[in-house]
N, C-alpha and C positions, 0 to 999 in steps of 0.2 A: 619441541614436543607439545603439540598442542589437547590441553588437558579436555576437552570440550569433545575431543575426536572419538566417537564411538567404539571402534578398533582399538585405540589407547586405551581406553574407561575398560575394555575386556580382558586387554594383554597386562598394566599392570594389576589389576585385581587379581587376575588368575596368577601372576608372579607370586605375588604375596598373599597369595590364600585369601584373599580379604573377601568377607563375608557380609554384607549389608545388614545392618542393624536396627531393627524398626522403635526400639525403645530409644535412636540415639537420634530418630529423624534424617538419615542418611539418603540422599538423592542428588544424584550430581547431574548437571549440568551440561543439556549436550549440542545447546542454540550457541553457535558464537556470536550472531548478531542483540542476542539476547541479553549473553553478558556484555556484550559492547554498552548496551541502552542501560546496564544496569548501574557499570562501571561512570559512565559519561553523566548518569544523574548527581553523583559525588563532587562533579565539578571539580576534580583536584588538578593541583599547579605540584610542581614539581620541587617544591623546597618544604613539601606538608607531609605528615606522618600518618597513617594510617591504620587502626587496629582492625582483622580481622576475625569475627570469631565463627568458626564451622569451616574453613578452607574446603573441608572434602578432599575432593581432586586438583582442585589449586587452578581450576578454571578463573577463576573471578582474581585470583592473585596472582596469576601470569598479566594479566592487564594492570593491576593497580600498581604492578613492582615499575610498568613501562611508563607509568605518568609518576611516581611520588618519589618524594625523597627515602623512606622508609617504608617498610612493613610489616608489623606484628602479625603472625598469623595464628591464634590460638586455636588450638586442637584437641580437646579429650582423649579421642580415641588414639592410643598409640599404631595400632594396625593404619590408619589412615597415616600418620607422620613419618612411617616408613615409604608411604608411595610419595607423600609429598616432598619427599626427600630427592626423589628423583625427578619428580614432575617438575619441582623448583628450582633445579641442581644450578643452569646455566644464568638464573639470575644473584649477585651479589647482596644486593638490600632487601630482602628479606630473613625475617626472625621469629623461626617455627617455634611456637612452645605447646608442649604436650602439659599441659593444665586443664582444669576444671573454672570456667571462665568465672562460676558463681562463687569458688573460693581462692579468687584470685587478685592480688593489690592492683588494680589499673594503673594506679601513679607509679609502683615499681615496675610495670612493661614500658612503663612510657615514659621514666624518668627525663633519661637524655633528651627527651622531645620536651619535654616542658622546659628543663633548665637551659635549652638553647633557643626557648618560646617560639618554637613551632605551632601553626596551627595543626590540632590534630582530630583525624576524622575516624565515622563507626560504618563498617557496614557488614552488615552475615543475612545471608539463607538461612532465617532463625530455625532452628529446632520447633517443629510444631508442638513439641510434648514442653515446651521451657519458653514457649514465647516471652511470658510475662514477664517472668523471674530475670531477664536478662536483661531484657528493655528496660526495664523498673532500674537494675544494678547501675547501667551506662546512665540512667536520665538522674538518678540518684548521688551519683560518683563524686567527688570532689574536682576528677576531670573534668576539665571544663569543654564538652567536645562541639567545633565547632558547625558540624553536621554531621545527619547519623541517615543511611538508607541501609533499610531493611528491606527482603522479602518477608512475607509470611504467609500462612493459610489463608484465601480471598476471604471466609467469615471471621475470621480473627481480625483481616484488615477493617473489614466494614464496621467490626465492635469497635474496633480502637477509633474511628473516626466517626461515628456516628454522631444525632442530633439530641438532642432534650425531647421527649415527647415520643420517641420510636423503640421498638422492642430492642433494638441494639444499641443499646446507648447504657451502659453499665459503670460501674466503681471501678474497671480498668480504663474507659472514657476517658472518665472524671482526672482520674492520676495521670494518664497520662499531659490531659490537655493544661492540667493547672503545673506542667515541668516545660513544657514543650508545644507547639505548633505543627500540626500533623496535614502533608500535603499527599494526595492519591495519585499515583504516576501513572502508573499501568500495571495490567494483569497479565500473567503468565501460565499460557496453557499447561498442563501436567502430561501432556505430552513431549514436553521436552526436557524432560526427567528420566534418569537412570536409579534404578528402578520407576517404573511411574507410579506417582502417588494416586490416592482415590480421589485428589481435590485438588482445584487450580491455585494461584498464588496471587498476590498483588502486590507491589514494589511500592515503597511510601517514603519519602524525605520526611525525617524531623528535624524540627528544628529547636533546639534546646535556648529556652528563654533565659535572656541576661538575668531579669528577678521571676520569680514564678509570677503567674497570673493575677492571683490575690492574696490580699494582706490576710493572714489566719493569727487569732490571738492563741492557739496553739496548732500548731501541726501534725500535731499523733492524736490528738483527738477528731480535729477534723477526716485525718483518714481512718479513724475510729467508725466516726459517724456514718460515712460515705459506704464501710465496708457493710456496719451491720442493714446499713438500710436498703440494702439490695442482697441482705444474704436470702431472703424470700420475696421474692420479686412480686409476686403474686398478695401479700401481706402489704395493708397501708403502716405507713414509715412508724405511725404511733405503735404500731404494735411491735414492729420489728425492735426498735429503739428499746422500747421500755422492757424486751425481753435482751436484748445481743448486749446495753449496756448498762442496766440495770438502775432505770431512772426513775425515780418516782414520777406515779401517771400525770398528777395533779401540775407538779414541776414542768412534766414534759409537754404540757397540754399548753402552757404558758410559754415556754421555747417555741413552741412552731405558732402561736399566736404572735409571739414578739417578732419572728421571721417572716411573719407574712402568709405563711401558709395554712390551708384547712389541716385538720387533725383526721381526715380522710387522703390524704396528697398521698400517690405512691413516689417513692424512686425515680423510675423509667420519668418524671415529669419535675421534679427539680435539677433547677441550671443549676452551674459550678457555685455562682454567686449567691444563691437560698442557700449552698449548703455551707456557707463560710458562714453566713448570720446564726442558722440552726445552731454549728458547733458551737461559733463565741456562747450563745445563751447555754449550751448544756457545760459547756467547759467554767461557766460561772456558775453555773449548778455543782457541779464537782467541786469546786474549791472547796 
C-alpha cells in the first residue's frame, strides 16, 4: 500500500473519518520520487535507528522502515495512528507512538538504540505552527542525534539559515547555528501536498555539532541576550537590552564597548561570535 497514492490518501481518510487539521499542520505527501530524495538525504545504513515525528500517512516511513534497522514514528494525532496502523501494518520494525513529541523523553523512545549504541537519526515534515519548539527539543536533547532532515515552510527555511547583515537572519539563526551546521537541499513545490498548503517547503540536513560553536561563560544568559536583542528588530540592541534585561545603561554602554560594537549596532548585524563577548560582559554585569 503505497501511502504516497492519491486514491489511498482518499480511501483511508474517508475509512476513518479523518479530517485535516490545520492547527496540527497536517499535509501528506503525494510525490514518491520526492519522498525518495527526501528519505535518500538521511543517508541511512541499515543497522541505525531512526526517530520520526509527524508520520501523517506514513509515506516517508514506508521508505525509512526499507533501509533502517528501526523506527519510531511519533504521532499526536490519534485519528492519524489509526490510519497509520494500517498503512504500516506489512512492515515489522516500526514503533508508532501516539505522543506529544514536545512532552516526550527522547532517551525513553530511543533507549534500546542507545544501549545497543546505535547510530540514531531525526527526520519529520515539521509542523509549520511548531517548527522551532521541536527543532530547538531534538538539537537540545541529551540525544545525541547523529543527523537530523527536516522539511519545513521555504521562509522558515531561509530564517534558519540565513547570513549576519540580512533581514532573515534572527535569534532562531543564531540557536540554531551555535547547536548545529545547517545545509539547504531543496525545495518542494506545495503542489505535491494533500491538502495543498499556501506555501512551498525546503528540505535542510542538520548537522548537530560534537561541542557547540562557541565557548559561552554562561549559556542562558547568552540566549538571554540573543532573544531580547531581536525581540524589536527595528530598536538598536542598547535599547532593546537595557529594556528586555534590565541593565543599567551606563553598564550596558560599557558591554558593547568592551565587545566591539557601536551602542547604535542592531541585531539583524551581529555574528554568533559579538554576541558571546556581549553576554560574558553583561553576565559579569549580573554577578
Amino acid at each position: 500500500m503505497k501511502a504516497t497514492n492519491k486514491n489511498t490518501i482518499s480511501e483511508i481518510t474517508n475509512k476513518y473519518d479523518f479530517r485535516f487539521k490545520k492547527d496540527l499542520g497536517q499535509n501528506f505527501l503525494t510525490d514518491e520520487n520526492i519522498v525518495l530524495k527526501i528519505v535518500d538525504s538521511l543517508e541511512l545504513k541499515d543497522d541505525e535507528v531512526v526517530l520520526e515525528v509527524g508520520p501523517g500517512m506514513g509515506s516517508l516511513t514506508q521508505k525509512l522502515a526499507e533501509r533502517a534497522y528501526k523506527v519510531y514514528a511519533v504521532e499526536i494525532d490519534t485519528r492519524a495512528v489509526n490510519m497509520l496502523e494500517e498503512t504500516l501494518s506489512e512492515y515489522d520494525n516500526i514503533e508508532i507512538i501516539n505522543k506529544d513529541i514536545l512532552k516526550t523523553d527522547l532517551s525513553e523512545i530511543l533507549e534500546d538504540g542507545i544501549k545497543e549504541n546505535r547510530k540514531i537519526k531525526f527526520i519529520s515534515n515539521l509542523p509549520y505552527y511548531i517548527t522551532s519548539p521541536i527543532l530547538m527539543k531534538v538539537l537540545e536533547d541529551k540525544v545525541m542525534f547523529e543527523s537530523i532532515v527536516v522539511m519545513l515552510q521555504k521562509e522558515v527555511a531561509t530564517r534558519l539559515n540565513a547570513k549576519v547583515n540580512t533581514k532573515d537572519y534572527s535569534s532562531f539563526t543564531i540557536a540554531v547555528d551555535y547547536y548545529a551546521e545547517v545545509e539547504r537541499l531543496f525545495n518542494v513545490p506545495k503542489t505535491v501536498f494533500v491538502p495543498m498548503p499556501k506555501v512551498d517547503s525546503t528540505v535542510l540536513r542538520v548537522i548537530p555539532r560534537k561541542e557547540s560553536k562557541v565557548d559561552v561563560d554562561n549559556q542562558d544568559m547568552f540566549f538571554k541576550v540573543v532573544k531580547a536583542a531581536f525581540m524589536n528588530r527595528r530598536k538598536m540592541v542598547f535599547n532593546s537590552l537595557s529594556n528586555g534585561l534590565a541593565v543599567n545603561k551606563d553598564l550596558l554602554k560599557n558591554a558593547l564597548i568592551n565587545s566591539g560594537l557601536d551602542e547604535k549596532v542592531r541585531a539583524e548585524n551581529i555574528t554568533i561570535e559579538q554576541f558571546v563577548k556581549l553576554s560574558n560582559e553583561i553576565n559579569n554585569i549580573k554577578k
